[in-house]
N, CA, C and O atoms as CSV, one atom per row, in Angstrom:
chain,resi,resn,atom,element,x,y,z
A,1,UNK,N,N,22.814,-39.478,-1.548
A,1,UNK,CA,C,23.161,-38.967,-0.236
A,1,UNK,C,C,22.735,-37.502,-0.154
A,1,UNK,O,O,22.807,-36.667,-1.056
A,2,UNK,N,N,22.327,-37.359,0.957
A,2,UNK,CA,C,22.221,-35.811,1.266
A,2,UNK,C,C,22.805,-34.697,1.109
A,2,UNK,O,O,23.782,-34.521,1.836
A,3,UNK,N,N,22.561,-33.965,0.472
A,3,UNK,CA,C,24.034,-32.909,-0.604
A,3,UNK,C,C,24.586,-32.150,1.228
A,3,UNK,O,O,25.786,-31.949,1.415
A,4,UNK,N,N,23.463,-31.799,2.465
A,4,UNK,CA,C,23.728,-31.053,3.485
A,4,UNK,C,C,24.887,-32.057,4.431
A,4,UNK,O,O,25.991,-31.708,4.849
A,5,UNK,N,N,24.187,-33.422,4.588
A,5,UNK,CA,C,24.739,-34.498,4.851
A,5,UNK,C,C,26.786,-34.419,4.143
A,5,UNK,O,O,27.754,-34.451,4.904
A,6,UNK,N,N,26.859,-34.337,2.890
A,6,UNK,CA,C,28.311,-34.577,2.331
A,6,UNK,C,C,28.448,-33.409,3.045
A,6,UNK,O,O,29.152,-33.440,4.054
A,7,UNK,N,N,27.824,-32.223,2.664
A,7,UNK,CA,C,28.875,-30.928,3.291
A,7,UNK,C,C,29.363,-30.536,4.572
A,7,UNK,O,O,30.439,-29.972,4.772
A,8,UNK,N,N,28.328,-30.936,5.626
A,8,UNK,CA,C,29.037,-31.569,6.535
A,8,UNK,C,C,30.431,-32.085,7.174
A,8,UNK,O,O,31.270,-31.637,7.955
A,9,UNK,N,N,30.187,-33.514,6.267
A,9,UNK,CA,C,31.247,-33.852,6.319
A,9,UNK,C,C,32.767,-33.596,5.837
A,9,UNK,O,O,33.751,-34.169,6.303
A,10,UNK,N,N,32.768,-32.841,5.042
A,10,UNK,CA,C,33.557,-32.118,4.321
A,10,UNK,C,C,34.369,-30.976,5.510
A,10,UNK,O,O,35.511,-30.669,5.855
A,11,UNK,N,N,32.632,-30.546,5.904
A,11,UNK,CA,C,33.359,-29.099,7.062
A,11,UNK,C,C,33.957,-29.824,8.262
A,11,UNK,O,O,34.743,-29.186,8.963
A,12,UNK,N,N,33.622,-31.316,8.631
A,12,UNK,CA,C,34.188,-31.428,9.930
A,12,UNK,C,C,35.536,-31.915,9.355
A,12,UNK,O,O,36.593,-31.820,9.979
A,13,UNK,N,N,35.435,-32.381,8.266
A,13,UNK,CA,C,37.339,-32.505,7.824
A,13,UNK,C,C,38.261,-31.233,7.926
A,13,UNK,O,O,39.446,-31.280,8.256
A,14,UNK,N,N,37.475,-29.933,7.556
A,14,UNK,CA,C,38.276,-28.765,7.183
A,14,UNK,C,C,38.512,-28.666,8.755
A,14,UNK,O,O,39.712,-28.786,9.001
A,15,UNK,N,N,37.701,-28.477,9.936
A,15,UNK,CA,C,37.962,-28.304,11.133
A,15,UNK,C,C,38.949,-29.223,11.322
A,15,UNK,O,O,40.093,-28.779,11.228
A,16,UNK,N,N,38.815,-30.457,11.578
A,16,UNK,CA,C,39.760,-31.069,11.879
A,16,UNK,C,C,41.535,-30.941,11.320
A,16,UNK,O,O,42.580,-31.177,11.926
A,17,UNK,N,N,41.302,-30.526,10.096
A,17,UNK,CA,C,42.319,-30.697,9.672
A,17,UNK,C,C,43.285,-29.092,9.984
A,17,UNK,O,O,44.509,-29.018,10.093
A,18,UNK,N,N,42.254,-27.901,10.077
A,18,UNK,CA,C,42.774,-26.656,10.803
A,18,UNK,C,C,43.546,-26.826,12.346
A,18,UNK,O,O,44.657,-26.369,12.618
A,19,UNK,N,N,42.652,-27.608,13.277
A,19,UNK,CA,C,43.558,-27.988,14.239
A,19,UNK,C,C,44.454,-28.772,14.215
A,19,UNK,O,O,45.229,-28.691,15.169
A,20,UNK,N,N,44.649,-29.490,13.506
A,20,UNK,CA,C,46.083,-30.332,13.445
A,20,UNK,C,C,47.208,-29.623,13.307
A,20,UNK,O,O,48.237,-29.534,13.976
A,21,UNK,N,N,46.609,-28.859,11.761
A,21,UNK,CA,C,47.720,-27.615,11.568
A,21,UNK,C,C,48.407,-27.258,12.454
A,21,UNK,O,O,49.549,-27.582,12.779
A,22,UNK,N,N,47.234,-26.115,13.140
A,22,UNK,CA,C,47.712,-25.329,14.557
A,22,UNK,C,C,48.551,-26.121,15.294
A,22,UNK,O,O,49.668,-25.635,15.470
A,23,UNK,N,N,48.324,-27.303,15.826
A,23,UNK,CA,C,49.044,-28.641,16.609
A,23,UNK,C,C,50.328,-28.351,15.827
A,23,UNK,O,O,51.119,-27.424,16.000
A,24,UNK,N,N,50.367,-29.393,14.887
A,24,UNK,CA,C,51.612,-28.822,14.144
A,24,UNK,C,C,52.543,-27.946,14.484
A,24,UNK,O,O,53.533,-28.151,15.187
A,25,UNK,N,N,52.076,-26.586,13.773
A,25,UNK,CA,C,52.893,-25.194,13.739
A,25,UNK,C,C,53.602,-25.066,15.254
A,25,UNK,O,O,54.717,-24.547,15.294
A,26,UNK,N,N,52.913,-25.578,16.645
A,26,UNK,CA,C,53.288,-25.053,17.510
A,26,UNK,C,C,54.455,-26.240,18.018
A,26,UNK,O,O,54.714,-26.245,19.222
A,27,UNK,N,N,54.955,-26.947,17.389
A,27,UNK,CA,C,55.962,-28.172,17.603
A,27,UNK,C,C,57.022,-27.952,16.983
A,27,UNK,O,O,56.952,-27.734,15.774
A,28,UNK,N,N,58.392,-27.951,17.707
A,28,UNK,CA,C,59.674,-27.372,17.145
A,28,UNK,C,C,59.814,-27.832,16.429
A,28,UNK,O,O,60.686,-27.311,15.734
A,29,UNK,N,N,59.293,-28.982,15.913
A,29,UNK,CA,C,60.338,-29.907,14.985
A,29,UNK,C,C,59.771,-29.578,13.274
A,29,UNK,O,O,60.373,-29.972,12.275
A,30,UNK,N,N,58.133,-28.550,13.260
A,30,UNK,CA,C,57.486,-28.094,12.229
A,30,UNK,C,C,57.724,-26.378,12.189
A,30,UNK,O,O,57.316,-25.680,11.261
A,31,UNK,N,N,58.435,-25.875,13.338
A,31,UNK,CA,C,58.405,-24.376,13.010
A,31,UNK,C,C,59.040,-24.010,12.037
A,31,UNK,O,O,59.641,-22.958,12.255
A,32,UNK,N,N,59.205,-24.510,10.825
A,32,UNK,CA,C,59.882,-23.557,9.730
A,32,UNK,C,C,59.277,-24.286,8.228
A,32,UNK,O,O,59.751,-24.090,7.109
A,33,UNK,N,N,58.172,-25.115,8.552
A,33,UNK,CA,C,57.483,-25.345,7.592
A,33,UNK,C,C,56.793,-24.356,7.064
A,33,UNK,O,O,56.507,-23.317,7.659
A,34,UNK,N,N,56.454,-24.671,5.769
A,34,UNK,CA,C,54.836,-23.327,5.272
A,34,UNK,C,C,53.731,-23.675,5.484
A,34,UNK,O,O,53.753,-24.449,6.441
A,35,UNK,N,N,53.045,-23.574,5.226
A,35,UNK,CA,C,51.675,-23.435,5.830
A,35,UNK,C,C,50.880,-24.307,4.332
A,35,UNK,O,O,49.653,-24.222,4.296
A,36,UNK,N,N,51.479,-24.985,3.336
A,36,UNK,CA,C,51.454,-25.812,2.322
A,36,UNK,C,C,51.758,-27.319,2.738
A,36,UNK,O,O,51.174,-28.367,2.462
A,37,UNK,N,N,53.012,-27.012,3.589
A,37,UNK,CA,C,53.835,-28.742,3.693
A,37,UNK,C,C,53.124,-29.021,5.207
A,37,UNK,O,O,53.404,-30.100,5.729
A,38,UNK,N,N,52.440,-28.328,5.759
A,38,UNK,CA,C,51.738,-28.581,6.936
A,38,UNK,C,C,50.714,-29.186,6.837
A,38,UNK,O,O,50.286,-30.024,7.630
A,39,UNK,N,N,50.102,-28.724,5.604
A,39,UNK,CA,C,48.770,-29.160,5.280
A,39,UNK,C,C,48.891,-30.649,4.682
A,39,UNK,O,O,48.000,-31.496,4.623
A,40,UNK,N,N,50.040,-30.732,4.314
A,40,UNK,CA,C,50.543,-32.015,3.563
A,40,UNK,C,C,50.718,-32.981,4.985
A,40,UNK,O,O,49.991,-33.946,5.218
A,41,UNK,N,N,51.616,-32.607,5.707
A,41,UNK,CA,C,51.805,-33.610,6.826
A,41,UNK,C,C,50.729,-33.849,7.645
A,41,UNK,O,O,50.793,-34.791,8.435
A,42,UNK,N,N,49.563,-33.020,7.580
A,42,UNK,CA,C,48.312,-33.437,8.442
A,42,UNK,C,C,47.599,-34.085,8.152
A,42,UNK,O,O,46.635,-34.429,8.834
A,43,UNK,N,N,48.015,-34.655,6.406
A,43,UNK,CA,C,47.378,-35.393,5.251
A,43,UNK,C,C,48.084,-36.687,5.618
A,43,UNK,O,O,47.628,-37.821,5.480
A,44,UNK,N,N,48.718,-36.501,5.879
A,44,UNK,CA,C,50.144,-38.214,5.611
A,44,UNK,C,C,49.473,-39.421,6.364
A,44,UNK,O,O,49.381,-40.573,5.938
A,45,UNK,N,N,49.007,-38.916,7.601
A,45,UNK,CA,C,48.789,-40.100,8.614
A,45,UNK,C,C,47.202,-40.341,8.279
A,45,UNK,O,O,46.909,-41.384,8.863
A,46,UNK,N,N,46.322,-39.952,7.757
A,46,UNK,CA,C,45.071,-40.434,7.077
A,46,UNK,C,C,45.368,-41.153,5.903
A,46,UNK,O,O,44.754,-42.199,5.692
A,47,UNK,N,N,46.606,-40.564,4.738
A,47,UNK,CA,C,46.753,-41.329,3.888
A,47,UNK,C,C,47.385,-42.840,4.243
A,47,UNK,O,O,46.998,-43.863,3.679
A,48,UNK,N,N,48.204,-42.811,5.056
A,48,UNK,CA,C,48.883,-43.734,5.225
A,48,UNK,C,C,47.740,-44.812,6.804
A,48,UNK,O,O,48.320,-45.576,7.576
A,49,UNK,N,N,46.494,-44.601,6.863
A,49,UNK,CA,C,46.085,-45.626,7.605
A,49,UNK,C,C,45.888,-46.722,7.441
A,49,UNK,O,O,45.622,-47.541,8.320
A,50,UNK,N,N,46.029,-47.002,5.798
A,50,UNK,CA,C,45.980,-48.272,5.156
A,50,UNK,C,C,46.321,-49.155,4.401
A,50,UNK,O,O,45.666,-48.879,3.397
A,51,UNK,N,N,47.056,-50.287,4.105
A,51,UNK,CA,C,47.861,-50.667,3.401
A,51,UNK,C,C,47.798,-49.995,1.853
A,51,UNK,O,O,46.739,-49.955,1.228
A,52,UNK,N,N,48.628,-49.653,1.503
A,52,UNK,CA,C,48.605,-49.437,-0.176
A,52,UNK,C,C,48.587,-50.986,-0.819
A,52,UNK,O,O,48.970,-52.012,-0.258
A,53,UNK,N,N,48.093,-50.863,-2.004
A,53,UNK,CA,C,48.200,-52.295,-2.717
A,53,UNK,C,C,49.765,-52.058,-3.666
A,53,UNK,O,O,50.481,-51.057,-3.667
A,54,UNK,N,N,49.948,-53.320,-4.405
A,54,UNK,CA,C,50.952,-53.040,-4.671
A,54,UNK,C,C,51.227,-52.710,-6.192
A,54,UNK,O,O,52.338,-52.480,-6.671
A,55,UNK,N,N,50.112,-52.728,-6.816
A,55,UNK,CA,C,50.148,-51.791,-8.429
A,55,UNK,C,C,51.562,-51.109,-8.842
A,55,UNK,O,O,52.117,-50.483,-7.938
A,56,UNK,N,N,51.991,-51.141,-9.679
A,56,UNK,CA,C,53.100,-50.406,-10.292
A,56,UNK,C,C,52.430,-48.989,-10.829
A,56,UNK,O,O,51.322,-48.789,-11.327
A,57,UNK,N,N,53.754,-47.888,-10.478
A,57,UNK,CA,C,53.186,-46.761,-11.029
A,57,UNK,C,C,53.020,-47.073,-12.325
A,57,UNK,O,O,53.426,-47.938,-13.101
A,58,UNK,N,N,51.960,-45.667,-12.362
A,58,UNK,CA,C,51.840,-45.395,-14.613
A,58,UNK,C,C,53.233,-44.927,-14.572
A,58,UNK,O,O,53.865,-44.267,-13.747
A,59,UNK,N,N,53.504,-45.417,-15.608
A,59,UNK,CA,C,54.715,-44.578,-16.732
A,59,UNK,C,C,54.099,-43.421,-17.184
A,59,UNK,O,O,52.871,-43.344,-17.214
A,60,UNK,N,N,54.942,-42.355,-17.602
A,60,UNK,CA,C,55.231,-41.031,-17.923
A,60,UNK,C,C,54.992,-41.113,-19.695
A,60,UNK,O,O,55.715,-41.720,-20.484
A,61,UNK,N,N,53.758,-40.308,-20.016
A,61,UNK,CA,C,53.554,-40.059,-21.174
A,61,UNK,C,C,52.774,-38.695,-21.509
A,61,UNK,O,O,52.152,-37.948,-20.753
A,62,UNK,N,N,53.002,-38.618,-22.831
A,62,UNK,CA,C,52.481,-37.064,-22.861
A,62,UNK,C,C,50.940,-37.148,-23.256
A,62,UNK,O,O,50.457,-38.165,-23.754
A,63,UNK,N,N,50.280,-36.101,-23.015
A,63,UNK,CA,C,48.790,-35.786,-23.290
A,63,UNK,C,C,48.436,-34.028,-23.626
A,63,UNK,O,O,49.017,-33.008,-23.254
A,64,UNK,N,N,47.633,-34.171,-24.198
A,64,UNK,CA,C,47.514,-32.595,-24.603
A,64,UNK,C,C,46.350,-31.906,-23.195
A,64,UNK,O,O,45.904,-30.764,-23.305
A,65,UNK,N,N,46.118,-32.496,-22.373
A,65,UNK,CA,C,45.009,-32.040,-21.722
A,65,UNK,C,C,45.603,-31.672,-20.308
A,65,UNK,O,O,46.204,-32.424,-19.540
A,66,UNK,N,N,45.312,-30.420,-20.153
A,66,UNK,CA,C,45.794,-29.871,-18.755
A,66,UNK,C,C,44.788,-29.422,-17.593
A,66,UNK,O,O,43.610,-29.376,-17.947
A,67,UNK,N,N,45.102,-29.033,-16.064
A,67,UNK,CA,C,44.102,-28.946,-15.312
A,67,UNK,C,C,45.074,-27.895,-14.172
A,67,UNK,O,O,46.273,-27.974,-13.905
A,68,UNK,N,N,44.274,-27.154,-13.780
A,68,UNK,CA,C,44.999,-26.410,-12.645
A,68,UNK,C,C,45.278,-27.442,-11.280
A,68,UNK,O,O,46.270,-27.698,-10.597
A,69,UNK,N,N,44.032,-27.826,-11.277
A,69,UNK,CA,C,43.825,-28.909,-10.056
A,69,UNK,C,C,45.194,-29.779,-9.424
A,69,UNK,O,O,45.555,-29.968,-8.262
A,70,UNK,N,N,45.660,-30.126,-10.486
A,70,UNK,CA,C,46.955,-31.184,-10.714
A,70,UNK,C,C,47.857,-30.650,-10.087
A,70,UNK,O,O,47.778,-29.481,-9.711
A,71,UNK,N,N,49.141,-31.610,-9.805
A,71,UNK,CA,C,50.395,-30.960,-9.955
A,71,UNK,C,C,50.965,-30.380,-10.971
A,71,UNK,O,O,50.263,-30.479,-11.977
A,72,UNK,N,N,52.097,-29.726,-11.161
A,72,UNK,CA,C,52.826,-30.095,-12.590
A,72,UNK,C,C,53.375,-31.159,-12.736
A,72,UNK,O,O,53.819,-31.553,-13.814
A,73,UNK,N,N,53.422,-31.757,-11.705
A,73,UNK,CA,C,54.142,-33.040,-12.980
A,73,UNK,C,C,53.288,-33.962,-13.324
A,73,UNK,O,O,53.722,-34.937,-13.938
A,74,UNK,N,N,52.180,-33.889,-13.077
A,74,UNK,CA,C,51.078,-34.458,-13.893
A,74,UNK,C,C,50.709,-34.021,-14.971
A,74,UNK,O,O,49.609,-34.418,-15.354
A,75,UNK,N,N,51.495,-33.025,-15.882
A,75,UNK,CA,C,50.831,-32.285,-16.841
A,75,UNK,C,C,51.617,-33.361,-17.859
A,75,UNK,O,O,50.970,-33.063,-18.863
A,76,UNK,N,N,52.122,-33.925,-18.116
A,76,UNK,CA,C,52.428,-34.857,-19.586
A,76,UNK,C,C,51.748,-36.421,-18.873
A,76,UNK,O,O,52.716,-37.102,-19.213
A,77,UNK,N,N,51.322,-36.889,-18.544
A,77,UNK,CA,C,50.369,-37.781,-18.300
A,77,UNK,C,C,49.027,-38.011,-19.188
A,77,UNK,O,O,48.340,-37.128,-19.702
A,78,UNK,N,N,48.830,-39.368,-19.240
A,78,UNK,CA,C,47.788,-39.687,-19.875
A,78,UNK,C,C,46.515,-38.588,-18.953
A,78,UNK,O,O,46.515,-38.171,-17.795
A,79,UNK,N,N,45.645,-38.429,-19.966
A,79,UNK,CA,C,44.300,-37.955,-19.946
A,79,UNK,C,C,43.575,-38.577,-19.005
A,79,UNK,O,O,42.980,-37.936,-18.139
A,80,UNK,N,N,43.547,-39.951,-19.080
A,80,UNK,CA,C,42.784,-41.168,-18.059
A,80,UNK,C,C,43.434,-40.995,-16.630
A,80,UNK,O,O,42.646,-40.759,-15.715
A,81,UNK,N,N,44.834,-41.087,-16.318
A,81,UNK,CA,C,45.347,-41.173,-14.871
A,81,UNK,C,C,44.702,-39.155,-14.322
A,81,UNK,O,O,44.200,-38.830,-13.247
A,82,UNK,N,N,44.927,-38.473,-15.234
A,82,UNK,CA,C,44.701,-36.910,-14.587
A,82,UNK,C,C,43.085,-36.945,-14.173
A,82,UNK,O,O,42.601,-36.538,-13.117
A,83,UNK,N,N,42.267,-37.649,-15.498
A,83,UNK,CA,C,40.848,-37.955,-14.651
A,83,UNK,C,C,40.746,-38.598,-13.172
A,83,UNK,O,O,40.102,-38.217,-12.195
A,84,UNK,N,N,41.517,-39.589,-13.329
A,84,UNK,CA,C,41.272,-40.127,-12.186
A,84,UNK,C,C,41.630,-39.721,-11.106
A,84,UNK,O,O,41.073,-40.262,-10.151
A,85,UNK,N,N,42.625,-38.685,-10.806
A,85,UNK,CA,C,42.899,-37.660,-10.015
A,85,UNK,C,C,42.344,-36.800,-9.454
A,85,UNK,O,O,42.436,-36.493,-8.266
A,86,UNK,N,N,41.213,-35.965,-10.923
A,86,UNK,CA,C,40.366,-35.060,-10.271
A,86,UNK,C,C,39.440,-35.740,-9.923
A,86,UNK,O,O,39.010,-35.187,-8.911
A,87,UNK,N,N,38.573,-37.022,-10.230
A,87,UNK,CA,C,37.871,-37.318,-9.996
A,87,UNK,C,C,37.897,-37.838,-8.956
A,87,UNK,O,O,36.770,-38.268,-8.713
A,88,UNK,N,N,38.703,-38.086,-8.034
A,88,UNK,CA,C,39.322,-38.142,-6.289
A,88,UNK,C,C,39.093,-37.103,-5.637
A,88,UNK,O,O,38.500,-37.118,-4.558
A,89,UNK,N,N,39.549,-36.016,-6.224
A,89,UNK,CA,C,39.489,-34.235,-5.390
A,89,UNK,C,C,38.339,-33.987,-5.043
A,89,UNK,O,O,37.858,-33.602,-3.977
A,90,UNK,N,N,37.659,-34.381,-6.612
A,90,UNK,CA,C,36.054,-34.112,-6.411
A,90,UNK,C,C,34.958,-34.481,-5.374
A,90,UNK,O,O,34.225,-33.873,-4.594
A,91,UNK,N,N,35.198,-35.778,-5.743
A,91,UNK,CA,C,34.356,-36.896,-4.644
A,91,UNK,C,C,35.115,-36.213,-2.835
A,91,UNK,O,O,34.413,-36.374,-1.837
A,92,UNK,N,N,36.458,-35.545,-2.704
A,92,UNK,CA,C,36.440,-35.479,-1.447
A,92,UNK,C,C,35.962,-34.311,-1.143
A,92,UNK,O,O,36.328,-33.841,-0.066
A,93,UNK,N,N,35.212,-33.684,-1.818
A,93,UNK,CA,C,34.535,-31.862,-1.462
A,93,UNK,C,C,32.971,-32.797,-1.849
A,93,UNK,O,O,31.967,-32.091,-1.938
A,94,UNK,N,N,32.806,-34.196,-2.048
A,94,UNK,CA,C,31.303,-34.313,-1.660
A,94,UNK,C,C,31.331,-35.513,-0.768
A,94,UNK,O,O,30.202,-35.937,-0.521
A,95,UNK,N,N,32.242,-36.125,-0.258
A,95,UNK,CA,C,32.468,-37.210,0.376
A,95,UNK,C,C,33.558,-37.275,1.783
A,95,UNK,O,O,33.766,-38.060,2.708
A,96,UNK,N,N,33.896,-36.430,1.485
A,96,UNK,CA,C,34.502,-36.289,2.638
A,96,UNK,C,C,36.301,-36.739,2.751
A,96,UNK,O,O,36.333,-37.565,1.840
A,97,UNK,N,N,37.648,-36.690,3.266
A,97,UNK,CA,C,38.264,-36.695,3.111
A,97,UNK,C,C,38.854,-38.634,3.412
A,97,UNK,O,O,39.508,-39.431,2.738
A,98,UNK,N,N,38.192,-38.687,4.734
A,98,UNK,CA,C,38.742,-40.248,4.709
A,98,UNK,C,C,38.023,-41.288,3.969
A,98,UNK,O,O,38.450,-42.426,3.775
A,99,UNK,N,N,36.664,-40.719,3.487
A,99,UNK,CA,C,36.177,-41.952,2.572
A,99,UNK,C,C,36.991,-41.854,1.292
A,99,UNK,O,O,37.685,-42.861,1.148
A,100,UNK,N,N,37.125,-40.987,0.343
A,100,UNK,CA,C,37.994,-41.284,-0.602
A,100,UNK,C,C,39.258,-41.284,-0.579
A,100,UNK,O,O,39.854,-41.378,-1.652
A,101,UNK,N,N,40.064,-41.165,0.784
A,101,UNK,CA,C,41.167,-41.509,0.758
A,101,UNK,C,C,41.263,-43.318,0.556
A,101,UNK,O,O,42.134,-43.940,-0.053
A,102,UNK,N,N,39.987,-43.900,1.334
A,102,UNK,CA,C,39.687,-45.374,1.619
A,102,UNK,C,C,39.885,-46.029,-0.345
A,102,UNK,O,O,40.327,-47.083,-0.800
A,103,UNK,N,N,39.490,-45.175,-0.800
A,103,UNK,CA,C,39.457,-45.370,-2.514
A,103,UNK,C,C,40.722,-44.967,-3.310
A,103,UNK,O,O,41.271,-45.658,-4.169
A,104,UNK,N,N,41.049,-43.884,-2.936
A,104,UNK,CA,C,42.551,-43.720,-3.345
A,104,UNK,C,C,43.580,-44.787,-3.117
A,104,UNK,O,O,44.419,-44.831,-4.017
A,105,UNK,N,N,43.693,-45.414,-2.421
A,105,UNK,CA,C,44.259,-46.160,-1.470
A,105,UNK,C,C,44.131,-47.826,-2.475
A,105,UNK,O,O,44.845,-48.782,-2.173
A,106,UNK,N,N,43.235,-47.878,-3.501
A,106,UNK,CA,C,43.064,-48.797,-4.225
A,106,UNK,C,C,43.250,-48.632,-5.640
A,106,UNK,O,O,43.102,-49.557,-6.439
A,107,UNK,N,N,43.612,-47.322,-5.994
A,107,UNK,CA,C,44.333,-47.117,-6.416
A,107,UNK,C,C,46.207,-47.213,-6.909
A,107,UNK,O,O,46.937,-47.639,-6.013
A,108,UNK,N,N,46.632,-46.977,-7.742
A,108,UNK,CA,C,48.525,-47.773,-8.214
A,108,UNK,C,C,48.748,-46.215,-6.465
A,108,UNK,O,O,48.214,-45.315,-5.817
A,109,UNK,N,N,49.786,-46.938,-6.654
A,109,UNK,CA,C,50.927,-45.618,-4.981
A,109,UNK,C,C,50.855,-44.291,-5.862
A,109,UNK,O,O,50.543,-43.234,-5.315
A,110,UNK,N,N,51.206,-44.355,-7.519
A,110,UNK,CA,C,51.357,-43.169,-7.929
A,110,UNK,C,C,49.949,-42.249,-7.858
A,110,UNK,O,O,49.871,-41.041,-7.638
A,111,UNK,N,N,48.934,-43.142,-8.097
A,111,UNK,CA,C,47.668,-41.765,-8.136
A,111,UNK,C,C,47.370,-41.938,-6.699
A,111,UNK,O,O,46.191,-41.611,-6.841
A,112,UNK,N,N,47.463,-42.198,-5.340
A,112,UNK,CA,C,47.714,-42.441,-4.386
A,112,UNK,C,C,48.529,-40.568,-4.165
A,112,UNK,O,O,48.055,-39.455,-3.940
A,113,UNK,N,N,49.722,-41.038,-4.357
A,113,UNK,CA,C,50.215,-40.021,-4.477
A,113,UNK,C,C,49.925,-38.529,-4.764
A,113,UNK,O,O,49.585,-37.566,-4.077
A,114,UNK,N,N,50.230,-38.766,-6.199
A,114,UNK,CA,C,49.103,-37.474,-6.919
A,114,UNK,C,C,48.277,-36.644,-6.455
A,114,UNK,O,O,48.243,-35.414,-6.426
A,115,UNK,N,N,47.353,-37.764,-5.954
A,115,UNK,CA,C,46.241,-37.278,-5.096
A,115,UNK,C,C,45.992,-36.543,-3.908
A,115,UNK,O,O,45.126,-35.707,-3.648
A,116,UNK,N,N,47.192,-37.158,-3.045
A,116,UNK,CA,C,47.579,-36.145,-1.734
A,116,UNK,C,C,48.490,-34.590,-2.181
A,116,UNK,O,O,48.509,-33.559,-1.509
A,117,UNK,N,N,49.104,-34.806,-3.346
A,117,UNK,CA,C,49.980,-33.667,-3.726
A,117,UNK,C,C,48.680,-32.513,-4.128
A,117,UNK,O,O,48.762,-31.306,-3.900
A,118,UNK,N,N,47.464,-33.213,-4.787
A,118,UNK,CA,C,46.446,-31.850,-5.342
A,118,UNK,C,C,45.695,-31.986,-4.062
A,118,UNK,O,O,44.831,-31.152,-4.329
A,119,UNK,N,N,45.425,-32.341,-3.063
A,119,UNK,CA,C,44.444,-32.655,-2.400
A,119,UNK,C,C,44.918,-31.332,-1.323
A,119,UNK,O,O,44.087,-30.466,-1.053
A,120,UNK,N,N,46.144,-31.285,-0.824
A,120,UNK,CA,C,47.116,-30.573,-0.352
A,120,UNK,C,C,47.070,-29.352,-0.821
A,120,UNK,O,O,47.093,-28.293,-0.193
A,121,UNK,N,N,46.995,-29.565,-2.128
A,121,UNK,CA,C,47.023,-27.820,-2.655
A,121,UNK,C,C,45.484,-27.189,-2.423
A,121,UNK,O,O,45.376,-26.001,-2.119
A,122,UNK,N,N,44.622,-27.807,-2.537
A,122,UNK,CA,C,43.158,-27.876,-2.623
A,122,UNK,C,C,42.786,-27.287,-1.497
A,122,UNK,O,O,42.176,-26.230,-1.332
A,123,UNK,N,N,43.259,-28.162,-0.626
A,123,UNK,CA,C,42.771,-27.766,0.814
A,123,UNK,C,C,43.814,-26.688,1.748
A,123,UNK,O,O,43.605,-26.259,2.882
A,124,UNK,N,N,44.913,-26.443,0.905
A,124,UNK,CA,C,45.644,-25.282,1.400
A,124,UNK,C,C,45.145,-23.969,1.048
A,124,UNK,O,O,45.297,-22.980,1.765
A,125,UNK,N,N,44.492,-23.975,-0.170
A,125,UNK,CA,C,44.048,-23.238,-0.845
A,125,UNK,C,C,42.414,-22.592,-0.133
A,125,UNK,O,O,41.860,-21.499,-0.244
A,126,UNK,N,N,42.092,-23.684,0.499
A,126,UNK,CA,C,40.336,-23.168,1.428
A,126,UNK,C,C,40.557,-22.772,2.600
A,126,UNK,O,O,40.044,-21.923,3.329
A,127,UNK,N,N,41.471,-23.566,2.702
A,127,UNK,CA,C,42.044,-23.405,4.585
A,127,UNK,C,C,42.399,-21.973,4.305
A,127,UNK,O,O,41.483,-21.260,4.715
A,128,UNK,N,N,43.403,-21.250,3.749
A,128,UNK,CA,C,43.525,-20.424,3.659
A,128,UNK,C,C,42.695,-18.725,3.259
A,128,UNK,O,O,42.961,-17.588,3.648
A,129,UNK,N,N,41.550,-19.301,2.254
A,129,UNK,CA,C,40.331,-18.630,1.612
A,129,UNK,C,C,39.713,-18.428,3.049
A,129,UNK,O,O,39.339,-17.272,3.248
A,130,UNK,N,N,39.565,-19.138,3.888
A,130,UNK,CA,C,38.662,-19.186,5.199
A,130,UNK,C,C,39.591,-18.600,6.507
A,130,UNK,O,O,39.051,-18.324,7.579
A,131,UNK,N,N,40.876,-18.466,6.308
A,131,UNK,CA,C,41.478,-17.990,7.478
A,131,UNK,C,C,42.015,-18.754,8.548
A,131,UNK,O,O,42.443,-18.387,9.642
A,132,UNK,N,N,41.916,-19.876,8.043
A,132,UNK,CA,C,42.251,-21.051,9.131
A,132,UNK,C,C,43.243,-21.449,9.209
A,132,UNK,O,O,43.430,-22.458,9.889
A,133,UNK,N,N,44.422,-20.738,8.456
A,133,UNK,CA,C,45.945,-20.819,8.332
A,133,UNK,C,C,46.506,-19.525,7.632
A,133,UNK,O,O,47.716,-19.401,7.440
């Protein structure tokens, strides 16, 4: 695929997802959110456009391998589920946000999860680098 093509798509997610924000923030029922859990709730209704399957979460185990990317409570987790995490984040800074949500989504609920918790930080983190919150 076209590396100009992914980035693109990437930027019309960041737009889109800046105005929602704004939408958001200006609705009583979000004025005392942060500008973190906003970014999260503008996430929810893309994550949630599609059935989850019904996989059981991973169980909780320890690993020596850590990542900023993550949550913390992904930090005692197998090595394999934290890959598969970043390797979600990744693909959505070259793919765009609803195609690998479409993949997350086939994924167990927990890296499902996960995924919106770093995805959230990720994109709170640019939104913000850029001024758009």
């Amino acid at each position: 695929m076209d590396q100009n093509f992914e980035h693109n798509i990437l930027e019309a997610d960041i737009e889109r997802l800046s105005k929602e924000i704004a939408e958001k923030r200006n609705l009583l029922e979000h004025k005392n959110l942060s500008d973190r859990e906003l970014v999260k709730k503008s996430l929810e209704p893309m994550i949630r456009q599609a059935p989850i399957n019904q996989q059981s979460a991973i169980s909780n185990q320890q690993s020596t391998a850590g990542s900023q990317v993550l949550p913390n409570y992904l930090k005692d987790l197998p090595a394999e589920t934290k890959l598969q995490v970043e390797q979600l984040i990744d693909l959505t800074f070259h793919q765009g946000i609803g195609k690998v949500i479409k993949r997350a989504l086939r994924a167990s609920p927990f890296i499902l999860d996960a995924f919106h918790d770093a995805l959230t930080d990720k994109l709170h983190d640019e939104l913000k680098k850029r001024k758009l919150i």
